[in-house]
C-alpha positions as CSV (number, residue, x, y, z in Angstrom):
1,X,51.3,-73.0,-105.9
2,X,51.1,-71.0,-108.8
3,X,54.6,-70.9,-109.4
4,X,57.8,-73.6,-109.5
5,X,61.7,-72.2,-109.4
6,X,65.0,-73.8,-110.4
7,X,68.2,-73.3,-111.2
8,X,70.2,-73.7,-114.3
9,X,73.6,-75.0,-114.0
10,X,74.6,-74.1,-117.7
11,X,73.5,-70.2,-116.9
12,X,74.1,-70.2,-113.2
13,X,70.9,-68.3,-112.8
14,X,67.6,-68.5,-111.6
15,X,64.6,-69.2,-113.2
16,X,61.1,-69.4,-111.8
17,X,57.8,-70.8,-114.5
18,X,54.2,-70.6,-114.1
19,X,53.0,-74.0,-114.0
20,X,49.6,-73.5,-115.9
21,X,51.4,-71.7,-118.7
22,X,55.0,-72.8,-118.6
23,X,55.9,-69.4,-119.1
24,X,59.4,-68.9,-117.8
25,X,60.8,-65.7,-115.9
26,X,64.8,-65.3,-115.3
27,X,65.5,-63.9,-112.1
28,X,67.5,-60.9,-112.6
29,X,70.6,-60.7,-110.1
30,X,74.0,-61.7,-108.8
31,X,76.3,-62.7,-111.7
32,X,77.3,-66.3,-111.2
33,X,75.9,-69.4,-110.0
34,X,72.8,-69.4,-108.0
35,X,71.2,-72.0,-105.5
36,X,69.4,-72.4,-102.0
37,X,66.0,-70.8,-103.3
38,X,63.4,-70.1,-100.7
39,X,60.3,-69.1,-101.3
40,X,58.2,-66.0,-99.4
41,X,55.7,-67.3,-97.6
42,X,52.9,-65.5,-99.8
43,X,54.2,-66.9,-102.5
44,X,55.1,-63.7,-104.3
45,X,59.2,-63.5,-103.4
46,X,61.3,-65.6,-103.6
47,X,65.4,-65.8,-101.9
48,X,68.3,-67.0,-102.9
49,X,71.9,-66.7,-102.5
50,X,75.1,-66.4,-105.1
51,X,77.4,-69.4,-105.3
52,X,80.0,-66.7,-106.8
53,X,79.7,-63.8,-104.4
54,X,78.2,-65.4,-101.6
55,X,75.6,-62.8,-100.9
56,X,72.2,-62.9,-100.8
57,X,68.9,-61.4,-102.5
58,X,65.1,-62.0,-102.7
59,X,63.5,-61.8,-106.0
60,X,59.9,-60.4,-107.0
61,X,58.5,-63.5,-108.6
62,X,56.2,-61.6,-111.5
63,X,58.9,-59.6,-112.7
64,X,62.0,-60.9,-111.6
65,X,63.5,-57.8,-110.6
66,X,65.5,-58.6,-107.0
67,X,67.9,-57.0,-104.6
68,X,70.8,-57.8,-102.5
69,X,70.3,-57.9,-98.7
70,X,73.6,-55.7,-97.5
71,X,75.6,-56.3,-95.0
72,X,77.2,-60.2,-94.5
73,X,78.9,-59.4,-98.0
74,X,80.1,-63.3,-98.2
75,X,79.4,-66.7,-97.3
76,X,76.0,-66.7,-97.2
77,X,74.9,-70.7,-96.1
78,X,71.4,-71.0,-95.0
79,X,68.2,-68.0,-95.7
80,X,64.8,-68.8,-93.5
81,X,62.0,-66.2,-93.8
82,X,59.7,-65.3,-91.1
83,X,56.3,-66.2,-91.5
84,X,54.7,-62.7,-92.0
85,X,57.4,-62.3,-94.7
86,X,58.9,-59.0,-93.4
87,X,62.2,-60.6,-92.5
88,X,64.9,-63.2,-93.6
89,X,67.3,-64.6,-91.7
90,X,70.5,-66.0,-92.6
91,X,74.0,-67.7,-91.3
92,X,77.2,-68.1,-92.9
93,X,80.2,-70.2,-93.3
94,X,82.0,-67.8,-90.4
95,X,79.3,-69.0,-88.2
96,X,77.6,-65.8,-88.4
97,X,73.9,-64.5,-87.9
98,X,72.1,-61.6,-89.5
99,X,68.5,-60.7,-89.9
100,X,67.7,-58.4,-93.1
101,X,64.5,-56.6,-93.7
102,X,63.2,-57.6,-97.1
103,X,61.6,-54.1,-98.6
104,X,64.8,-52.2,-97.8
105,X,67.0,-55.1,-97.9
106,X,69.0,-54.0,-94.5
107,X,70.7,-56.1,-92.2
108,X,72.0,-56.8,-88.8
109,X,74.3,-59.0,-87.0
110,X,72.7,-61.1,-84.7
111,X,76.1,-62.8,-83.1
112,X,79.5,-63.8,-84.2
């Protein structure tokens, strides 16, 4: 890929570089530790979730710029996109289930 992500523990954010150039982007978001990246499957987005709020939000790889997917405010565990990239789904430590939509960021619970 064109791109390689990571975490800094010192920061608690995310950062994603471009491995031909090194050049480094911070991915703007959630204050607080970050972790469980996932990446789009066209490479462009990338997902995430905030060890300090629990919520979580997909990232525009070029410029960083994310947003929070609403709805399961907490606890976020596990993110897994669908493969034509217009979805993510994700459980929580509650044992719950919700689906967002990745351009609008809305969700729905799937079960409890």
């Amino acid at each position: 890929g064109k791109w390689i992500a990571g975490t800094s523990t010192s920061e608690g954010r995310a950062w994603v570089w471009e491995v031909e150039t090194g050049r480094g982007q911070k991915l703007k978001g959630p204050l607080g530790g970050v972790c469980g990246l996932s990446w789009g499957p066209d490479g462009k987005r990338i997902a995430g979730r905030s060890t300090s709020r629990g919520r979580a939000w997909v990232w525009e790889v070029e410029t960083g710029r994310g947003h929070g997917l609403k709805g399961l405010s907490g606890g976020v565990e596990e993110l897994s996109w669908r493969p034509d990239g217009k979805w993510i789904a994700g459980t929580s430590k509650w044992g719950r289930a919700w689906v967002w939509e990745v351009e609008t960021g809305r969700g729905r619970e799937l079960w409890e």
